[in-house]
Structure formats: C-alpha cells, structure tokens
C-alpha positions in Angstrom: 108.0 -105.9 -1.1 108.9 -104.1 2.2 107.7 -100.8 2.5 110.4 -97.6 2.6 111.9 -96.9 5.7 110.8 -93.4 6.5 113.1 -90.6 6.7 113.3 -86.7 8.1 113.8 -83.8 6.2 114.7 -80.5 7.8 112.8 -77.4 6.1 113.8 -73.4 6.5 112.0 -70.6 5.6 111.8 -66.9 6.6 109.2 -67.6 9.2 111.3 -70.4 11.0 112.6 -73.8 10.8 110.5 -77.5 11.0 111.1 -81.0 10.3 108.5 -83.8 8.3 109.1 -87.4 8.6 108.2 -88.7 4.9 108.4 -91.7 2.8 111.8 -91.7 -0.4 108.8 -93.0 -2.3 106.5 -90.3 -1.8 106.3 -88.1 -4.6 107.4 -84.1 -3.8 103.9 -82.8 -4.4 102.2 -84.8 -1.5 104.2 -82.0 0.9 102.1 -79.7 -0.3 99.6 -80.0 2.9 102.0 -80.6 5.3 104.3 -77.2 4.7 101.1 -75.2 4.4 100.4 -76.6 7.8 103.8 -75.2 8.9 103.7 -72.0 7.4 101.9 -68.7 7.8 97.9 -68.8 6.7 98.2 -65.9 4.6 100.8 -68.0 1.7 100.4 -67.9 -1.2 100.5 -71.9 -1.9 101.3 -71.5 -5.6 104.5 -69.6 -5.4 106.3 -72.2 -2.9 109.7 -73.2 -3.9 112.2 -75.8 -3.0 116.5 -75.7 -2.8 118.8 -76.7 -1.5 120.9 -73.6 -0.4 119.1 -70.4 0.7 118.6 -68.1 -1.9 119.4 -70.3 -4.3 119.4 -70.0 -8.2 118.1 -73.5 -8.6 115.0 -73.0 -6.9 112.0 -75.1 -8.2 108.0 -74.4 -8.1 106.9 -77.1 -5.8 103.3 -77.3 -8.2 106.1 -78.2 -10.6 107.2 -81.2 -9.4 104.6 -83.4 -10.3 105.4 -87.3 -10.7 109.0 -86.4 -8.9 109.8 -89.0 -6.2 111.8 -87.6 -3.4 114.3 -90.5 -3.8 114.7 -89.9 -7.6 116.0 -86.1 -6.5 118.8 -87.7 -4.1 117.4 -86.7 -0.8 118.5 -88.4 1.8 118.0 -88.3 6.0 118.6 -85.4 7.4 119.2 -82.5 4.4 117.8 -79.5 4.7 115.9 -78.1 2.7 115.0 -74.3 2.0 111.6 -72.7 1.2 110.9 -69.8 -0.2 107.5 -68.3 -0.9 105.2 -64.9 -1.1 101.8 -63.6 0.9 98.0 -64.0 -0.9 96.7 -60.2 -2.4 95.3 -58.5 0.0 92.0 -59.6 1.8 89.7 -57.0 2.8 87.6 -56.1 5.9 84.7 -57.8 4.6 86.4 -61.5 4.1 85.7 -61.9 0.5 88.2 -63.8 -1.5 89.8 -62.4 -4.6 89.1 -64.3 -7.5 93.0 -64.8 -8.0 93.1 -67.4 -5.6 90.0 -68.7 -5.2 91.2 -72.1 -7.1 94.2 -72.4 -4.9 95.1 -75.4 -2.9 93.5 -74.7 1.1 95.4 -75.6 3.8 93.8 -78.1 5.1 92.8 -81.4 3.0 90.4 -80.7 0.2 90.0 -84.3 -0.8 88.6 -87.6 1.1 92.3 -89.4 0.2 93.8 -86.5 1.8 95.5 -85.7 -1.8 96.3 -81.6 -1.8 94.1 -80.0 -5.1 97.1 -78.9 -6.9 97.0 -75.2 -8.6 96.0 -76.6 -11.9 92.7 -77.9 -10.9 89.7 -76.2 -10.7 87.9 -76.8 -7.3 85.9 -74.3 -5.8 86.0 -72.9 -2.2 83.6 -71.5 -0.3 84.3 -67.6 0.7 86.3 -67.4 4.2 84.4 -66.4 6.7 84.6 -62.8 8.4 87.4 -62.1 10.4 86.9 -63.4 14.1 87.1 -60.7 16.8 89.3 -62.5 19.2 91.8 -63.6 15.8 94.6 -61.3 15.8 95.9 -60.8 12.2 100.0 -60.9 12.0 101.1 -58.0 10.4 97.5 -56.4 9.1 99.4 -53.5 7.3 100.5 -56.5 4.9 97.2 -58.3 5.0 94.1 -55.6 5.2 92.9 -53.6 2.3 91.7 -50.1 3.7 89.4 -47.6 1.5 91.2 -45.1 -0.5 90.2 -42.4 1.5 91.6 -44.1 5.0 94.9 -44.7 2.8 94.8 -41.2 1.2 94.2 -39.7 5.0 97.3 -41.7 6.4 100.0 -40.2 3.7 98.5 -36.7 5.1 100.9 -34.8 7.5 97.6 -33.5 9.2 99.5 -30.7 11.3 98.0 -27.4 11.8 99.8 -24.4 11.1 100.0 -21.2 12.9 101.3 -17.7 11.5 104.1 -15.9 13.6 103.0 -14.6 16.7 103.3 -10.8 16.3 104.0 -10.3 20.1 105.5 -14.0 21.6 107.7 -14.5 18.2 111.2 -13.1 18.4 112.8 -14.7 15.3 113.0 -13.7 12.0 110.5 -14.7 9.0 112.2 -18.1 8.7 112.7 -19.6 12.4 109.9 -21.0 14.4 109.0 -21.3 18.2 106.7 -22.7 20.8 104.4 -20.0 19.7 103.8 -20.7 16.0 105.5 -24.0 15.2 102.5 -26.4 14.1 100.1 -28.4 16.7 99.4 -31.8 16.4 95.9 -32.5 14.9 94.7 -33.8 18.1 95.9 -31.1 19.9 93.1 -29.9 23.0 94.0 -25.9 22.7 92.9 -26.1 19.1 89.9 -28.2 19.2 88.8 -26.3 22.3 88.9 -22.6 20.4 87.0 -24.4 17.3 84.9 -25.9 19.8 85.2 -29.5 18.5 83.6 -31.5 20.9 85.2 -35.5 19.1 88.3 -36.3 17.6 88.3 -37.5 14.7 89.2 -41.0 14.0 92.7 -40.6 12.4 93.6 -38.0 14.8 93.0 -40.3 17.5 95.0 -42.8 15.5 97.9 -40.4 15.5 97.9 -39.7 19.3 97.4 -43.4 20.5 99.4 -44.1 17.7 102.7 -41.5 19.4 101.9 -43.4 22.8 102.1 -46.7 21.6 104.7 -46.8 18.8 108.2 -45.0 19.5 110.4 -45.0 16.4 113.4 -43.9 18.5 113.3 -46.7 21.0 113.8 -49.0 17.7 111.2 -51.5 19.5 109.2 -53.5 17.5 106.0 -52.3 16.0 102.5 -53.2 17.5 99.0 -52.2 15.9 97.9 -49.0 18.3 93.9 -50.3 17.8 92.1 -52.8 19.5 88.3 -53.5 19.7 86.4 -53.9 22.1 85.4 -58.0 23.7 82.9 -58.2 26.1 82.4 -62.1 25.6 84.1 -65.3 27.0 87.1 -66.5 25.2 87.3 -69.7 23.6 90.1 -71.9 23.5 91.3 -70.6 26.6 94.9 -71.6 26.9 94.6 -73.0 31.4 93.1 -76.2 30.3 89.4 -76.0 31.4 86.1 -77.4 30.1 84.7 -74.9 27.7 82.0 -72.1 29.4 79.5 -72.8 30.6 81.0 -75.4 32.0 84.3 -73.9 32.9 85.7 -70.3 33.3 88.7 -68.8 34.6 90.3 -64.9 34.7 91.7 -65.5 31.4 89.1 -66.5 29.1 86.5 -64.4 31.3 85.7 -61.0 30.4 86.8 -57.9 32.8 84.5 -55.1 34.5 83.4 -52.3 32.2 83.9 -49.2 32.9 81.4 -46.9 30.6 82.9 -43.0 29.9 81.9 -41.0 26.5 83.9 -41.6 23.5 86.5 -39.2 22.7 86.6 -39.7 19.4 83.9 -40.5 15.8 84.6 -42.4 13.0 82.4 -39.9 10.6 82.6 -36.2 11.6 80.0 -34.8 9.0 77.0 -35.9 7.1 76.0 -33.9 4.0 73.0 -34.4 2.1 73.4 -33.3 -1.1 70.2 -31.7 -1.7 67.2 -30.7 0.4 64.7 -33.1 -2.3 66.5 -35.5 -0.5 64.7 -34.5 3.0 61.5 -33.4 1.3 61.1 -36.8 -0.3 61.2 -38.7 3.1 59.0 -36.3 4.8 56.4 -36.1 1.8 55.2 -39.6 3.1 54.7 -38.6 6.9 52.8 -35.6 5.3 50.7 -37.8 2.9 50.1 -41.0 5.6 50.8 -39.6 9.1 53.2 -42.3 9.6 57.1 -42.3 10.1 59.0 -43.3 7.4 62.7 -45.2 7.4 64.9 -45.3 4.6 68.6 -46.1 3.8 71.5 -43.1 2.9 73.3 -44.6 0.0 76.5 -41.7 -0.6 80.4 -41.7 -0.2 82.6 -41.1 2.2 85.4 -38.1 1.5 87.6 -35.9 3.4 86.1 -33.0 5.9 88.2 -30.3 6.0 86.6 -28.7 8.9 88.2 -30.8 11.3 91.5 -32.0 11.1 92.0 -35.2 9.9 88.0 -35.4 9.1 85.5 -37.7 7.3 82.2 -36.9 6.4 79.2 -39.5 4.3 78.1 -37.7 1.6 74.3 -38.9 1.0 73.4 -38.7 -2.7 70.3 -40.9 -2.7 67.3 -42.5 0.0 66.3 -46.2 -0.4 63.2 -47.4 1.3 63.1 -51.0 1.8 59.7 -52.9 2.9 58.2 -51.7 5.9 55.0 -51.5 7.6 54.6 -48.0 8.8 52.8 -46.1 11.9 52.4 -43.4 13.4 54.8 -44.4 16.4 57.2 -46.4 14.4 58.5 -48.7 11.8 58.8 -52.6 11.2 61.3 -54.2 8.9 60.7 -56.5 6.6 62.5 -58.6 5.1 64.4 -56.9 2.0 65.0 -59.5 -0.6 66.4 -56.8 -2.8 69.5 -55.2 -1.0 71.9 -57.0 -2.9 70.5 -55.4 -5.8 70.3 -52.0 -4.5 73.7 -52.5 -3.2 75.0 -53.5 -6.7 72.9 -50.1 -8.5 75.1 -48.1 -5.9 78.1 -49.7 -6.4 77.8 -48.8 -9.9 77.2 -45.5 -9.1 79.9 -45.3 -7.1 78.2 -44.9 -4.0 77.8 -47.2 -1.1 75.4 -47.9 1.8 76.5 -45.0 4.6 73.6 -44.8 6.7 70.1 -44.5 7.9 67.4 -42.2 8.5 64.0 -42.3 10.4 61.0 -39.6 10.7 59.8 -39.3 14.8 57.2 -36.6 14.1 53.8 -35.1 15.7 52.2 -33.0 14.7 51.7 -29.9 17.3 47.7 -29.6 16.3 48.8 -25.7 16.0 47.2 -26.3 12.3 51.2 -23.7 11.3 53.2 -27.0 10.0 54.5 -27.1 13.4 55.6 -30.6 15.1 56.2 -31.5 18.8 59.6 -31.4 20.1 60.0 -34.8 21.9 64.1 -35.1 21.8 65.6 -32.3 23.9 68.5 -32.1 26.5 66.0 -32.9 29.4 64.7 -35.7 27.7 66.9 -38.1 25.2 68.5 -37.7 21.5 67.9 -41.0 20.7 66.3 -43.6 22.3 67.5 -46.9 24.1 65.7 -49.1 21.4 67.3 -46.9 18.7 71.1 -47.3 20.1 70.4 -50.8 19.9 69.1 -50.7 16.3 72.1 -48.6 15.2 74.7 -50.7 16.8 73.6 -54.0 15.6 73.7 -52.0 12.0 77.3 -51.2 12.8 78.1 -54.2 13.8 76.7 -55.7 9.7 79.1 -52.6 8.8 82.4 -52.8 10.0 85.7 -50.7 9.1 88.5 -52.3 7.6 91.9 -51.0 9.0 95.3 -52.0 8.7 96.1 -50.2 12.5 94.1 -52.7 14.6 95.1 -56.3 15.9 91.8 -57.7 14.2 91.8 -56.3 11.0 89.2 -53.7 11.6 87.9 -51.1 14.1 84.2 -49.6 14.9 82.4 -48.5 11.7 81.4 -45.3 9.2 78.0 -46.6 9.3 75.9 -43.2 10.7 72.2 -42.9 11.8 69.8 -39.7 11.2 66.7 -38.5 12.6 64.5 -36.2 11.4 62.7 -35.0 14.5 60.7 -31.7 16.1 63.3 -29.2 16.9 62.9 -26.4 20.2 61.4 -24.0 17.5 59.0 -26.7 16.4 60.1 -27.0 13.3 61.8 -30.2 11.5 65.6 -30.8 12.0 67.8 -33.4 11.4 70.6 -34.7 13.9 73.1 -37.3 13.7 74.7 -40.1 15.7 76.5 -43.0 15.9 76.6 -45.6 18.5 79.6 -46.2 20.5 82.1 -49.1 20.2 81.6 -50.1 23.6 77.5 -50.0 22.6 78.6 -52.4 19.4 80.3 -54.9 22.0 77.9 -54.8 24.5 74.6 -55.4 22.1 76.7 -57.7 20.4 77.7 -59.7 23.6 74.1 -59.6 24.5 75.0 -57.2 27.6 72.1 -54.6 27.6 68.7 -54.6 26.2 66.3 -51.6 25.4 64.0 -50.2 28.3 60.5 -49.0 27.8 61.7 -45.6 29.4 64.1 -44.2 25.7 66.6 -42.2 28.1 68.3 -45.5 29.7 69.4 -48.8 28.8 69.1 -51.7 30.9 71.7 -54.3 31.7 70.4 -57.6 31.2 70.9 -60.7 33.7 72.4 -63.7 33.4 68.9 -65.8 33.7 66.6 -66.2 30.7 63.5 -65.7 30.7 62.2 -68.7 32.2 64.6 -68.3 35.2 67.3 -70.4 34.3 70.4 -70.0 34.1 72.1 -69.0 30.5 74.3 -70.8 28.5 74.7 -68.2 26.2 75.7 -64.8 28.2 77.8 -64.1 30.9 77.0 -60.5 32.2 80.5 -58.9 33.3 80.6 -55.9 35.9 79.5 -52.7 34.2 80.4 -49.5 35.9 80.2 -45.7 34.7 81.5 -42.8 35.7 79.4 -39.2 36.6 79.7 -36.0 38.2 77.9 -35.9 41.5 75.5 -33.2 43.1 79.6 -32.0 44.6 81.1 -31.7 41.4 82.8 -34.8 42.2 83.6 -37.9 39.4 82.2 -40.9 41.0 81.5 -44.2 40.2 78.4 -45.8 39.9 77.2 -49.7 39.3 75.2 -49.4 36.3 72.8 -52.5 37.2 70.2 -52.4 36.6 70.2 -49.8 33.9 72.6 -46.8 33.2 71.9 -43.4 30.8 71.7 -43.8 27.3 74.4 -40.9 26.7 77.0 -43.4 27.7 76.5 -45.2 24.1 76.2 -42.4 22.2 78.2 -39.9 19.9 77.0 -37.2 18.2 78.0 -35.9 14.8 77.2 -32.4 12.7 75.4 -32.3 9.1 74.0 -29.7 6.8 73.5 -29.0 3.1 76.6 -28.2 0.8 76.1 -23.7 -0.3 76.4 -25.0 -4.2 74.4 -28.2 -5.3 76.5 -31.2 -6.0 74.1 -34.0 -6.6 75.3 -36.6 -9.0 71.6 -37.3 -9.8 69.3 -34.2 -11.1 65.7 -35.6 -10.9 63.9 -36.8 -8.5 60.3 -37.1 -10.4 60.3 -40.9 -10.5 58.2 -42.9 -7.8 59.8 -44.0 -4.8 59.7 -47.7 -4.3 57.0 -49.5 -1.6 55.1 -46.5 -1.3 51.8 -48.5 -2.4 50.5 -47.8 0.9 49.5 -44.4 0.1 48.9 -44.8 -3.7 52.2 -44.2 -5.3 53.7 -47.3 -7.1 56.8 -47.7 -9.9 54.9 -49.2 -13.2 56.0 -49.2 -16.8 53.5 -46.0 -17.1 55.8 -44.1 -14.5 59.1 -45.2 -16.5 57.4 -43.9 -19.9 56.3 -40.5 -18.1 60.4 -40.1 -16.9 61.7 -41.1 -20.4 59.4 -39.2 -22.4 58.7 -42.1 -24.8 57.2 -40.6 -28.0 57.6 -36.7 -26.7 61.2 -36.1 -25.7 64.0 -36.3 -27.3 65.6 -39.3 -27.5 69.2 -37.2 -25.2 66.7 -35.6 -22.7 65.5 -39.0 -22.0 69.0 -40.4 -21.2 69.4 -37.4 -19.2 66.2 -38.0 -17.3 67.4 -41.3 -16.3 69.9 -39.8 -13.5 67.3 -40.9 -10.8 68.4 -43.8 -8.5 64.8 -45.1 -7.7 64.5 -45.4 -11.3 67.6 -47.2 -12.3 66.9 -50.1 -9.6 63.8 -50.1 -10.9 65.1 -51.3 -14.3 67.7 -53.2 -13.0 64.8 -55.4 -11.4 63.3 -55.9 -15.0 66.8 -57.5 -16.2 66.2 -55.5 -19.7 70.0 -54.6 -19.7 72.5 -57.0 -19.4 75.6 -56.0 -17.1 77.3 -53.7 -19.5 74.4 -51.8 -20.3 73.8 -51.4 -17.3 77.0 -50.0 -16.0 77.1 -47.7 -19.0 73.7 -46.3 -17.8 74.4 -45.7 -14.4 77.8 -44.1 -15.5 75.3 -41.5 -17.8 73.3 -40.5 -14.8 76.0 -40.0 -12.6 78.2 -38.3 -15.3 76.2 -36.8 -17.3 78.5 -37.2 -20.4 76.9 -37.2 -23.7 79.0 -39.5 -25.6 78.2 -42.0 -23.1 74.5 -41.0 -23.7 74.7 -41.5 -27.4 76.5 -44.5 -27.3 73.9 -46.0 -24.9 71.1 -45.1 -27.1 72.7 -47.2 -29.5 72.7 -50.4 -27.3 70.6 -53.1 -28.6 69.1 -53.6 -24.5 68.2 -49.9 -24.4 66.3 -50.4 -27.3 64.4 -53.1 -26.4 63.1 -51.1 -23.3 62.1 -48.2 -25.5 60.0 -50.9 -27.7 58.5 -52.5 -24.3 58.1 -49.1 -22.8 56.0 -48.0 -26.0 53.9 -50.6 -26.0 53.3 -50.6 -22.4 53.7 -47.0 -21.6 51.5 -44.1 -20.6 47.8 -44.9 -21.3 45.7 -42.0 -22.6 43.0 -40.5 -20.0 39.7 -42.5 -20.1 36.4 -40.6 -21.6 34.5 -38.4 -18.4 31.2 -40.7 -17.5 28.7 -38.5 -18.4 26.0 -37.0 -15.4 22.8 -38.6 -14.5 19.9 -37.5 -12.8 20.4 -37.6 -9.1 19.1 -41.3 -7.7 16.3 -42.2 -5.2 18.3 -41.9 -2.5 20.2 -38.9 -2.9 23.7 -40.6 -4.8 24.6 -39.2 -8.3 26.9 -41.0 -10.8 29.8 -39.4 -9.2 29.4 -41.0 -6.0 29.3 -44.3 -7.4 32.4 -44.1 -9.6 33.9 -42.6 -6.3 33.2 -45.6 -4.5 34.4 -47.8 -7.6 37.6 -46.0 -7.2 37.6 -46.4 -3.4 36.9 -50.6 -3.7 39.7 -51.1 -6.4 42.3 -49.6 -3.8 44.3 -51.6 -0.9 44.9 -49.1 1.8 47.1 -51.7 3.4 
C-alpha cells in the first residue's frame, strides 16, 4: 500500500502563526512535540487545545485526542487550525520545578521513538537547571515568583511625607506645594539630611524604574534591571567559531568601568539577641582561634530607610572547620541540607555569614587590636572574594530584571577590634560588579587585604587560557587636585571598589523566637564541647522537669538539628516541634508530648541520658618521684582527649 501523501496544516495562536507538514494518517496526539516546539517554553503542554475557529466553543484538549487520526476529523490541506493554551505556575529564582508539572510532557523528545510522554504517564524529569545569565526571560513578571516581602514592598507607595511648611506654604490646610507635597523615596535632599549613605534596593528600583518605563508615552514595557556579564557570549549571532577560537565586538565583553554602588540589597542586620555574639566569641575566648559560622534569620521590612530591608539573625550554625588563630578552612558540610530544612521549618532561612578576626592587645583588660580601620581595609581582598562567590550560590529572584533575578540578600559580618579596642561587629556585602567579576574569573585576591588584583589572561604555566578573557577594567578617583580621573586598574585596583557597607545593632526589646541557648554547639570537639544524648537529657530535664518545661526547653536550634540527625521523629513530628520552639504555644506542646516519636526519644533518652558522677579515687601517699594519685588520673584524663 502507498504511503499518504503529506499535507500542511496552518496553526494560530496568541503568540503567532506556523505551519507543519504531517501525515492524514498520523494520529492528532503525535503534534504534541512539534507545537511545543513552536510555542513559548513556559506552556503549559496539558492545557493545549484545538478548533477550528478562534475562540471557539468546540475546542478540544489535544491529550484528549488519543487514537484520533487527523483524516478521521476531516482535515484537509491547507485549514487552519487555532490553538489555545495557558503558562506553567510560576518558577522561581532558584529553578526548582513545582510538583504540578513535573510529569508533563518536555518539549523536546522524551522517548527513543520520538513518541511525546503524554500527561497521563508518569515519567520523571530531572529539575531545570538554574536560570542562565545571558537567557533573558519574556515577560518575568508572569514567570518569576518573588519573596513576600519583595511583593509586599512593590504594592507600597513608599513616598515620604512632609508637614506644611509654616513659612514657604501659602495655602490652606488642604492644598499642597513644592514645599510639602511628598518626595520620592530616592530623593537626595532626604537621604542627605538622614545621612543615608545607599539606596535601598526598591528605591533604586523606583528611580531606574521612572527613567526607563514611561506610562504616558504608552510604549511598551521593558524590565528596568539587568545584571551584570563580564564573560564571552555564546551563540554569538555573526557566524564565527566559538571563543577561543573566534571572537568579535558582539559576543566579546566591553571595558569596565569600576565606581561604588549606589545602592544595597539589605540595609540592616539585626541580631536578635546579644547570646547570639557571646556564643561565637566564647570559642575565640576558650581556643584562641577565629571562629565562622552561618546567620540563619528572615528577611522583613526596615523602616528606617525608605523602602528598606533588613536580615533578622535568630540563630548561628557552625559547619566543619579547622580553626586558627589567623583563619578558618571549610570543610566540606555534608549536613546543610539538613540544617537548611530545620530552618525552613522554623521559618527562617540562610541570610548570612559571620567570622571572628581577633588579637588580643596583650593589655591582660579584654582588649583586642584594631586591625580594620579607614587607613587600612574593612574587609579584605580574600574576604570580597569569599562573600561574592557566596552571593553568587545566593541569588535574588525578581520579576523587574531581564534574567529573572538581580544581585543577592545574602550579607557578611565581622566581628573585629574596634578604635576603642573593644569588639564590634560591621557588615558588608559585595558588589554586583565583584559577583561578575569573581564569577568571570576577572580578579583574584592579593597578599596585601586592601587591593584586589586583576588577573591575566595566561595560566599559570604561561599559556594562553581557554577559559578567561580579561576585558579592560578602569575605575574612577579623585586626584591629589580634587579632580575625578580615570585610572587603568591593572594590575590591581582598591578593594573599596567591591564593596558596600550596611548598618546592624540589637533590637531595645528581645524578640528571639528561640529562648535558650544552654545546648552544645555543634563541631566544637576541638575544645571539649560535643552534642551527646547526655547533653539532650540535661536540656529536657528527663526524670526532673516537668514533662511542659521540657517542650519548652526545646526552643534551641542547635538542639533541634541535633535530633533531626537522629531521625527519632518522622516529618510531622518534626514540624510540630520546631513550630513549639518557635511558637511557644502550649497546645502544640501538649499535643507533641502525646506523639508516639516523642516518646520514643524520652525512652532512649532515659536509658541513655545523664550518667551519675563517678566515686572520688581516694588519696595515696605521694610516689617516689614526687607524683600523687591526682597527677596520674590527670594525665588519664589528658590521654583520653583529642585536642585536634
């Protein structure tokens, strides 16, 4: 039998028009893959539908065609036919895929036959990948899924009022002038007499946002935000072999030109309670070696600037580290996932980090040296570099940017000698152009902290790299005249160029969602402090509180990730526990204490808890040379412990 002579069938939807040459035996389901690869990415495949007149009430689910021939349905060559079909939920910054369409049909061929999986089957897809930084999103208010705060920020009017002028005002109670009609909340008058030395980052948004977008010129509407890209373009539209082996002014990076930042993503850092400081410090006091741990908080509104953010840090988490007295190493931390689930349950987040520099001035007063000062550097080249790349695992999702997100909340702390000697904390955040530019491999940390250095486009061995291409940097500085200049910043360039700094302090009333802070801090073996089932007795008061004040005394986050590593509680358990210590509700309390999981941890925790004290050896006679009983259960002790 001849095969079917092939036809062409004309397709129309909202986004355009197209045409497929098919088979009349072909049955209407095997268009599946070709329309998605006509259409917009961002369909949703399962709510496609066919007619034959636009907006028509005879519309049909595509997926509901199965085992329909496209002869059997009478079309012929040449109709047209009209599509119709809605956007996937929103994705958000982070590229994970809702679970509501993780079974869908992809757009590209999921099968070896090149068969499309239909709706009904269940295949899973991997996760799509983060959002590329040169792939512009179309339409990202449709598409991107900010944070309830960003979303709660852009309904704000965010205008600053102004009483009547009692001298400039000449109208009545209800009229309004230049003088007292409300400024803009990036206006420079205002932020000048409250000294604010950044924007913050939905201000900015509203003034690029006036210059880019004009509602009354009725012109189409463009996202005012755009990141940063320091790095070669691929796919570069002239035609060329791919760099290294090609390059031309359109796929090739321009000359940077480094001036501060005008604006900060986070304006504020709170720590909710001092303990919170003490803690992190107790272990420089104890060991004489810095200490690095992680903020875990929320973001919320800061109403000291307008339009503000501040991270509210509620908790510390240390992750592995080896520790001295000049710095810290990483390792690796098998656990964050888990940590980063405890928080999430918590409602909290990871906002942050924090790092100890101290010395101690010798001055025998509790006084430290004060290394970071205006004639020296706030943070160092090598710590820039660490908080960028931390940005860069940290992005922010936004709806106002070309990409889908824009810099990111993620803030770094130090907890330093002050001018006074004493201890302070300050806070920064590294620029988006110091994000691009460690990203793009641009710059590299120098072994003096007060620059950064740009790197060249050799490696090491002397040859020529494949993987960078070093663009022009330039910044800009005022001269010995007073004059702006600009200088090459090869080979290396101040750090202050990367850098923005932010305010903290303490709240005046005590807000902590967590009200101990007894338990043990995790990896602190080092200097003999470890989490055991002992420690978890002790907090709980097995067999001396009662059973309440021991649900109470579980508001501690070191001590909920410590149970949530024994796997004790399964998953609602777990998230009714961590709702008790955050919100301290009894009825939650009770009804956790009649959970079969917490239970089973009281019965493990008895028979495992606190030990009583062993019996005092008693004293001997001093030995022949000198050494009493003492000093050789001492030096018992002293051989059971690892110092390292």
């Amino acid at each position: 039998m001849a095969p079917s002579k092939k036809i062409l069938l004309r397709f129309e939807s909202k986004d355009g028009q197209f045409r497929l040459e098919v088979s009349p035996a072909d049955q209407l389901t095997s268009l599946l893959a070709p329309i998605l690869d006509k259409i917009p990415k961002s369909v949703d495949s399962t709510t496609i539908t066919l007619s034959n007149r636009p907006f028509g009430s005879d519309a049909r689910l595509l997926s509901s065609l199965k085992g329909v021939s496209i002869e059997r349905v009478g079309l012929k060559h040449g109709e047209k036919i009209f599509l119709s079909y809605s956007d996937q939920a929103p994705l958000n910054g982070h590229g994970s895929v809702p679970k509501s369409i993780v079974t869908q049909p992809h757009n590209s061929s999921n099968r070896l036959n090149g068969l499309p999986i239909l709706p009904s089957e269940d295949v899973i897809i991997s996760e799509l990948p983060v959002t590329s930084p040169t792939k512009l999103i179309k339409n990202p208010w449709e598409v991107i899924q900010q944070s309830p705060l960003d979303d709660r920020l852009d309904k704000l009017d965010g205008k600053i009022s102004r009483p009547r002028d009692q001298k400039m005002c000449r109208h009545g109670p209800k009229g309004m002038c230049d003088y007292c009609m409300p400024l803009e909340p990036y206006a420079p008058e205002y932020l000048a007499e409250k000294k604010i030395k950044h924007l913050s980052f939905h201000s900015y948004l509203r003034k690029i946002n006036s210059a880019t977008n004009k509602p009354e010129l009725k012109s189409s509407y463009m996202p005012p935000l755009s990141e940063p890209y320091y790095r070669v373009k691929r796919d570069c539209p002239s035609g060329h072999p791919q760099w290294p082996e090609g390059i031309c002014t359109k796929c090739q990076p321009s000359a940077i030109t480094l001036q501060a930042q005008p604006f900060r993503m986070v304006d504020h850092v709170e720590f909710s309670s001092p303990a919170l400081i003490n803690s992190l410090l107790d272990f420089w006091r104890k060991s004489g070696s810095q200490r690095l741990g992680f903020l875990y908080g929320r973001y919320t509104e800061y109403t000291e600037v307008p339009l503000g953010v501040k991270a509210v840090v509620e908790a510390i988490y240390e992750p592995p580290q080896m520790d001295d007295a000049d710095g810290v190493t990483l390792h690796e931390w098998e656990k964050e996932s888990e940590v980063d689930e405890v928080a999430r349950l918590c409602g909290m987040q990871k906002v942050g980090v924090i790092f100890t520099d101290l010395l101690d001035a010798g001055a025998s007063d509790g006084s430290v040296v004060c290394k970071r000062h205006i004639d020296s550097y706030f943070l160092s080249s090598l710590e820039i570099a660490f908080s960028a790349r931390l940005q860069a695992q940290n992005p922010k999702p936004t709806k106002w940017s070309d990409t889908g997100r824009f810099g990111s909340n993620f803030v770094t702390c130090v907890l330093s000698g002050d001018e006074d000697g004493g201890i302070a904390v300050s806070a920064f955040q590294a620029s988006n152009s110091a994000v691009e530019m460690i990203r793009a491999d641009i710059v590299e940390p120098s072994a003096d902290p007060s620059v950064m250095l740009v790197r060249g486009e050799e490696e090491d061995d002397g040859s020529p790299s494949r993987t960078r291409y070093i663009p022009e940097v330039f910044y800009r500085r005022i001269n010995e005249y007073g004059a702006s200049v600009q200088e090459n910043a090869k080979p290396s360039f101040p750090v202050e160029y990367l850098l923005v700094t932010l305010t903290h302090g303490f709240p005046t009333e005590s807000t902590a969602i967590f009200n101990t802070s007894d338990f043990p801090i995790e990896n602190r073996e080092v200097i003999g402090e470890s989490q055991e089932f002992r420690s978890v007795a002790k907090q709980l008061g097995v067999g001396g509180k009662s059973p309440e004040k021991g649900v109470r005394s579980a508001s501690d986050f070191h001590l909920l990730c410590f149970l949530h590593g024994l796997g004790i509680l399964n998953k609602e358990e777990e998230a009714l526990l961590c709702r008790v210590a955050t919100t301290h509700d009894l009825a939650d309390g009770f009804q956790l204490l009649n959970t079969p999981g917490w239970a089973t941890l009281l019965a493990i925790l008895q028979e495992s808890g606190e030990r009583p004290p062993k019996r005092p050896f008693p004293h001997s006679h001093d030995a022949a040379d000198g050494s009493t009983a003492d000093d050789e259960q001492l030096a018992k002790r002293f051989k059971r412990a690892s110092l390292i």
